[in-house]
C-alpha positions as CSV (number, residue, x, y, z in Angstrom):
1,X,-10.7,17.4,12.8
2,X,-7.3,18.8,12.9
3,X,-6.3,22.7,12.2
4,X,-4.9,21.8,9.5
5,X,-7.3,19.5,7.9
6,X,-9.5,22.1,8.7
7,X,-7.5,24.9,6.7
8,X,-6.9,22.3,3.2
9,X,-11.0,22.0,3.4
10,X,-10.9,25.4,3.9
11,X,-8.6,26.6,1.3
12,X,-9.6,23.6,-1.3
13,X,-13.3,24.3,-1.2
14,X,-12.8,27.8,-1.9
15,X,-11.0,27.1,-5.1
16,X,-13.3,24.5,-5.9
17,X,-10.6,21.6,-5.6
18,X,-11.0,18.8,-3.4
19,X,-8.5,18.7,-0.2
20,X,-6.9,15.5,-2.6
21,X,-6.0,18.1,-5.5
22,X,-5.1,20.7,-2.8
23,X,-2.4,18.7,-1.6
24,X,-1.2,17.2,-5.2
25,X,-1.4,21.1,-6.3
26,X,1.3,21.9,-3.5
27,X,3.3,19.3,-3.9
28,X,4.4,19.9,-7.6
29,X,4.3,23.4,-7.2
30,X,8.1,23.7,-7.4
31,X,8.0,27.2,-5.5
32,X,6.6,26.3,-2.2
33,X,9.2,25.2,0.7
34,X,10.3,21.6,0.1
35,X,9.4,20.4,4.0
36,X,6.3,21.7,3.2
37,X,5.7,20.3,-0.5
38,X,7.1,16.6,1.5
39,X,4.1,17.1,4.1
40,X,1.2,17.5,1.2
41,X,3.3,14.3,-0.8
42,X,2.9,12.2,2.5
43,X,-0.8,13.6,3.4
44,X,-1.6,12.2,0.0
45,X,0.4,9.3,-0.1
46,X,-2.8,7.0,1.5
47,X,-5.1,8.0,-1.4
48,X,-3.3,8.1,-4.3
49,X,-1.3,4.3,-3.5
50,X,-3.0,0.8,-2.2
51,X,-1.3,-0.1,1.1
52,X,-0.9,-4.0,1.1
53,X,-2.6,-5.3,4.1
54,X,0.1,-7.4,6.5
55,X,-1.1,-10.6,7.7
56,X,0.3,-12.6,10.5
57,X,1.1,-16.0,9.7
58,X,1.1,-18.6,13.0
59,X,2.8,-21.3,13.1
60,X,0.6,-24.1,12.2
61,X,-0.1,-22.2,8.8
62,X,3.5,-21.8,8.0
63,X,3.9,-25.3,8.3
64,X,1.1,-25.9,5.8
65,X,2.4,-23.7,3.7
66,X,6.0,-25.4,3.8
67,X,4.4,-28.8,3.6
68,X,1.9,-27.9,0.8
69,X,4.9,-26.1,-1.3
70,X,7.6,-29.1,-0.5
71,X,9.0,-31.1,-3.5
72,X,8.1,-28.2,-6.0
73,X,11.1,-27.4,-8.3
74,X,12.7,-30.7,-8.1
75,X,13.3,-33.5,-10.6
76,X,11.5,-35.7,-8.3
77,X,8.4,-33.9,-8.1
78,X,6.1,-36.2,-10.3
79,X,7.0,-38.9,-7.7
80,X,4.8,-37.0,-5.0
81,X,1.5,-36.4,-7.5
82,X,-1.2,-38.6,-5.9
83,X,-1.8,-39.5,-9.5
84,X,1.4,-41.1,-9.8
85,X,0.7,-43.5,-7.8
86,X,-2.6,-44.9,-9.2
């Protein structure tokens, strides 16, 4: 564990916050430095917001995709319903 993950334990615990609160605390304390306020906002960042997951898509998919998704949209599309044809 880093120093100072060490010192927002630290520091947290002894006010009986959790290192999350901690670092909200700073951040929206409008009297600490600003570079340090933007350090606690981005220390935060991964617990407070949902990172969408990124997915790589090969080629054989993305022509799935495309092929699944073609004729939606179009005036025509009815003509391409497997119903249709029955």
């Amino acid at each position: 564990m880093s120093e100072s993950k060490r010192r927002v334990k630290r520091i947290g615990t002894r006010r009986g916050e959790t290192p999350l609160q901690y670092l909200l605390r700073v951040m929206r304390d409008e009297t600490v430095d600003d570079a340090r306020r933007d350090k606690a906002a981005a220390a935060a960042l991964p617990y407070c917001c949902a990172r969408l997951a990124t997915r790589y898509v090969g080629t054989a998919e993305r022509a799935a995709l495309a092929a699944k998704a073609a004729g939606r949209d179009v005036e025509w599309d009815d003509d391409l319903r497997t119903e249709a044809i029955n």
